[in-house]
N, C-alpha and C positions, 0 to 999 in steps of 0.2 A: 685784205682782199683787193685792196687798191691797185690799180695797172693788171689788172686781170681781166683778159676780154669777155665780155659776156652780152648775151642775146638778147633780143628784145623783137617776140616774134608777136603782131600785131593782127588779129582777126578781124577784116573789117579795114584795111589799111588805110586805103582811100576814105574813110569817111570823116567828118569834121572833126574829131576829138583823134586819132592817129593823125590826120593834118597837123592838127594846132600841137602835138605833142612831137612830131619828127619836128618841124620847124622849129619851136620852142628846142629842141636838144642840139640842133646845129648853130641854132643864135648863142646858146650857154657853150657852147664849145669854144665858140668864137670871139666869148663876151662880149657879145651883142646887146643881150639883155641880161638884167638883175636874177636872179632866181627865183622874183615872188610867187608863192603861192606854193612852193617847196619847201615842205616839211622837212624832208633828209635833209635841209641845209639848217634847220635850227638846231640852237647850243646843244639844247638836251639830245640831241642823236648825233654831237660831232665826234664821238667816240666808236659809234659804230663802223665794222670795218665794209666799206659801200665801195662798191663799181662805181668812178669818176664818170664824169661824163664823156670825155674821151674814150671809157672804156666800153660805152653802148655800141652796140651794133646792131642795126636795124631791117628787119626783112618782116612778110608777111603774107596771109592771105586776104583775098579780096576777089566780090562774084562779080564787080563792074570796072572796064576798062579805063575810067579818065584816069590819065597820069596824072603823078604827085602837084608837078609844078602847076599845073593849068587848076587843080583842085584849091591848093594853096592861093591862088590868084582869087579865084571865087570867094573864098573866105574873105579873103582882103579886102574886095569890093564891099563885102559885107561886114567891115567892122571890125573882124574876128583876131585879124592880124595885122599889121603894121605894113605897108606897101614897101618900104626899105628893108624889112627885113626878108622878105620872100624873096625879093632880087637879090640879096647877099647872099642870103642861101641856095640858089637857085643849081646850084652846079652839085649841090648836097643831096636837094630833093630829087634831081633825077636819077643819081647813084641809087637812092633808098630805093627810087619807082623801079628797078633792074632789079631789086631782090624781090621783090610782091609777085606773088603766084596763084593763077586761079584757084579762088577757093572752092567749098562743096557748097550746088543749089541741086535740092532734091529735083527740080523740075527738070533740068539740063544733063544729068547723072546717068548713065547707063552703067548698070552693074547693082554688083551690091555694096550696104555700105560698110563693110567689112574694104573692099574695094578702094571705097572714097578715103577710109582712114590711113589703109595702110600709100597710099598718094599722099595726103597729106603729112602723113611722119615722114615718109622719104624726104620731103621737099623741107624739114625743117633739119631732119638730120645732115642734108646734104648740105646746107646752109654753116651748121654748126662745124662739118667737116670743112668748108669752104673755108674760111673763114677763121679757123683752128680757136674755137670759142671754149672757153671754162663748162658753161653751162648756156643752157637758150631758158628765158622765161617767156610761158607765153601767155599773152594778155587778149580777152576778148572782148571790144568795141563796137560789134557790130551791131545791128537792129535789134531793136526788141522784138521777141518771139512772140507766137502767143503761152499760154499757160500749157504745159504736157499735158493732154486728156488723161494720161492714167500711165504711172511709173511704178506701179507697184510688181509690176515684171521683170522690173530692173533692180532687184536687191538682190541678184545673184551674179559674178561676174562670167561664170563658164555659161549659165542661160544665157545672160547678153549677147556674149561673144556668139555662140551659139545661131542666135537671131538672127545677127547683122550679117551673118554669111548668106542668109536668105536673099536673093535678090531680087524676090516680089514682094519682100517687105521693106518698111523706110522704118522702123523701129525706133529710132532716137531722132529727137528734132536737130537743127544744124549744129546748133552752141556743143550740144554731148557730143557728136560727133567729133568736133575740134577740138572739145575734152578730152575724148579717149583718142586722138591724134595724139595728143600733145605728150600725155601721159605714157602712151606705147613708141613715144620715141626720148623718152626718158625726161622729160621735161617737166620743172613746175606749170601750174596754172593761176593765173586769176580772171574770173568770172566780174567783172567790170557792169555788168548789164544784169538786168531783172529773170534772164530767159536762164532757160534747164540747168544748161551748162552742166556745169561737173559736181552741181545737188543731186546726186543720184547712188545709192547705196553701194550699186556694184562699181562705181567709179572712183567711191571712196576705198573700196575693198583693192584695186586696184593702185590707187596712190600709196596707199600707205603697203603695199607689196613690193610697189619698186622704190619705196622710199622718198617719196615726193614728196613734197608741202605743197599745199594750195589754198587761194583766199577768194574772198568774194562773199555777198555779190551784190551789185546795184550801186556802183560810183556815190558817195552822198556828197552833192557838191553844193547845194541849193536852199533850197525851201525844208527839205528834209532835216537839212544841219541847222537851221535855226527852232525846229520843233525840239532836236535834240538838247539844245540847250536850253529853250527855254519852260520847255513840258515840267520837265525836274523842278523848277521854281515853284509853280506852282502846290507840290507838293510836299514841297520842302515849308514852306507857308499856311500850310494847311487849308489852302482856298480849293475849293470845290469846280471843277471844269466842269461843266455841263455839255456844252458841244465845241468841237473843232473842227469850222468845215474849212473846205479850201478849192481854189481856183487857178489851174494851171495855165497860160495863154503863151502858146507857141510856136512856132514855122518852121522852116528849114525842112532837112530830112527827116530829124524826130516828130514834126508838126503832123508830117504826113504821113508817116507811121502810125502816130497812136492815135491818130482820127480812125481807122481802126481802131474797134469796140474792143476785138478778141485781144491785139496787142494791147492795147490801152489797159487789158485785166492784168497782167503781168507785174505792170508798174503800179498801179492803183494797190494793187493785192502788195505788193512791195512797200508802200509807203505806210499804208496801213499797220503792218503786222509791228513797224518802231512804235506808232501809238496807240497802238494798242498796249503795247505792255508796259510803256510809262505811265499810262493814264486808265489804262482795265478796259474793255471791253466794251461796260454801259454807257459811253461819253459818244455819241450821237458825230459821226467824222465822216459825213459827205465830202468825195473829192471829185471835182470836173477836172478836166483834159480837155483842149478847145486846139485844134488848130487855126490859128492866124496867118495865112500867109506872109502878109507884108511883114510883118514883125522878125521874117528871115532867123539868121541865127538869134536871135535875143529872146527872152525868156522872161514873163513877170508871170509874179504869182501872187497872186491875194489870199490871206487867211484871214477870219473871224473867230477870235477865241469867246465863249460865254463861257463867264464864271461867277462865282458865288462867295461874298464874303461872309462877315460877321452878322447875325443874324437874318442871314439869307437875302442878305441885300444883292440886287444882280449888276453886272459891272461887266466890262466888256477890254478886250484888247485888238485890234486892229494892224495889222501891218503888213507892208507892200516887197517884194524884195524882184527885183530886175537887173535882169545879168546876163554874161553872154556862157552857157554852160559849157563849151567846148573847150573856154578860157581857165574855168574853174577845172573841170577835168584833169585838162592835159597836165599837167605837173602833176596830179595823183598819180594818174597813169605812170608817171615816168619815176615817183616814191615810192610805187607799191613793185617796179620791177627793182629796183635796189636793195628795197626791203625782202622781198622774196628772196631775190639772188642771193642774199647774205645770210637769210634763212636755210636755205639749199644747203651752203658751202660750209653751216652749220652742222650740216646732218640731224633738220628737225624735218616731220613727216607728218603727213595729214593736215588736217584745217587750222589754221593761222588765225584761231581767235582773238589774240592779240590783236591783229589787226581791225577790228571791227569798227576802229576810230574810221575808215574811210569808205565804211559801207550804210546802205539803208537796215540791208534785210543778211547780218554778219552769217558766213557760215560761223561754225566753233567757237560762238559764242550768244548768249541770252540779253546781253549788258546792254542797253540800248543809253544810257546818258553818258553826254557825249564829257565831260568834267570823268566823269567815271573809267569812260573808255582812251583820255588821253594818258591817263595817272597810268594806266595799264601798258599803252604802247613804250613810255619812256623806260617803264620797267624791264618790260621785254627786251626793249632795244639796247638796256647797260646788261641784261644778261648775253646777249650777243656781244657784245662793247667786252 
């Protein structure tokens, strides 16, 4: 599949992780920079057959105008990115910012959203036709949602459809929407973020009709990846957890998002459901969300592990992890559209549980240790190979 052009259609374009991941693929074009933090570039997946990176092509939606370049600048200020590289790239990121197209805000929307989708699948199909592409995968980045009041509406897809033509109703929150874009213009998806997105029955009833793969959902770049691996230990040791709580301190645009209580459930309810099922239920996992302004892109989190050894001695673990997420991100983002894409041109369909190694909360699959879920990917990815 190599030298085959393929898509990389980004929801949320402009925001800090589509940033950090368009510059990041014009520096690797360039060899600018190393590939770290890029999976598809390890041995165990050199056999898979991947879209190079010369073969990305990058377009997207997005509800806010700052151009690519001037957003990329802002990162830079802030740490995120290398100020040499944003200027080498500069003549890249303003090509990418000509492919970005307003995306759907229920607030700003006149019509219905049957309306709002079939716009947004023109614009990715007209892209793909633009552009004379293999396949478009498209990826969504954007804000965390809050939680769906209630989708049990949505386990039919002729109801759905049915819905969305109502145009006094808003039925689907934004992410499904962009789901069932993505999907009714023949495209895979991955659900990158904690919000609805393409978790919804009638959209799975729809992927696997047109033959899609899709993955997701909830990036695990962080704090989450270190419970994943080290929850398992525990258990494997036989030592008893008591409680897991934890403390998230953040800024940027995600700071001010999930200082909203309603967003901030999305992600909480996401990070929980991994420990919950490595560690059961009763182990006591208070988690704060804080936003910090000053702290801008960068990200620390505190955890407190109590546990319990040999006859009930109580013993404690401790640990801090501080990072810039956008950094940890963007090369997922840019593995999981290779991976997808390769999935695709496989002719596999529906949820991509294999993949769960780069999620919180995996669709299509239960596996939450992270030792477990790489054994799984490598597997996967020599059956593609």
């Amino acid at each position: 599949m190599a030298d085959v052009p393929t898509g990389l259609w980004l929801i949320g374009a402009r925001g800090s992780v589509a940033t950090t991941a368009i510059t990041g693929l014009l520096a690797l074009r360039r060899g600018l920079a190393p590939p770290t933090g890029c999976v598809t570039e390890l041995p165990e997946l050199a056999g898979v057959p991947l879209p190079g990176w010369d073969d990305l092509v990058v377009g997207g939606h997005d509800v806010v105008g700052t151009a690519l370049p001037e957003r990329a600048e802002r990162l830079a200020d802030g740490g995120v990115l290398p100020h040499r590289l944003v200027e080498a790239v500069a003549g890249g990121l303003r090509a990418v910012d000509g492919e970005i197209r307003a995306g759907y805000h229920p607030v700003t929307h006149r019509g219905s959203q049957a309306d709002a989708a079939r716009r947004l699948a023109a614009d990715i199909t007209g892209f793909r036709e633009r552009h004379g592409l293999a396949r478009v995968v498209v990826v969504n980045v954007s804000s965390t949602e809050p939680p769906a009041p209630d989708v049990a509406e949505h386990d039919d897809l002729a109801a759905l459809e049915r819905a969305l033509a109502d145009p006094e109703r808003a039925v689907l929150p934004p992410s499904s929407v962009a789901a069932y874009a993505a999907l009714r213009a023949g495209c895979p998806f991955v659900d990158f973020t904690p919000s609805t997105g393409i978790a919804l029955p009638a959209l799975d009833e729809l992927a696997r009709r047109e033959r899609l793969p899709y993955a997701g959902r909830d990036g695990k770049t962080g704090e989450t990846l270190l419970r994943t691996v080290l929850a398992p230990m525990f258990g494997a040791r036989a030592l008893r957890v008591r409680s897991w709580s934890g403390t998230n301190l953040l800024g940027g645009g995600d700071g001010a998002t999930l200082e909203d209580p309603a967003h901030a459930q999305s992600k909480i309810a996401s990070k929980a459901r991994g420990l919950d099922a490595l560690l059961g239920k009763d182990v006591t996992a208070p988690l704060h969300i804080d936003n910090v302004p000053d702290l801008g892109e960068r990200k620390t989190a505190w955890d407190h592990v109590s546990f319990e050894g040999f006859l009930g001695v109580p013993m404690s673990l401790q640990l801090t992890w501080t990072g810039i997420d956008s950094a940890l991100a963007a090369p997922l983002v840019l593995d999981l559209t290779r991976l997808v894409a390769a999935a695709h041109a496989a002719g596999r369909t529906g949820p991509l549980g294999a993949l769960a190694f780069f999620f919180k909360d995996p669709l299509g699959s239960d596996e939450h240790r992270f030792a477990e879920q790489t054994r799984e990917l490598y597997r996967w990815a020599q059956e593609l190979a």
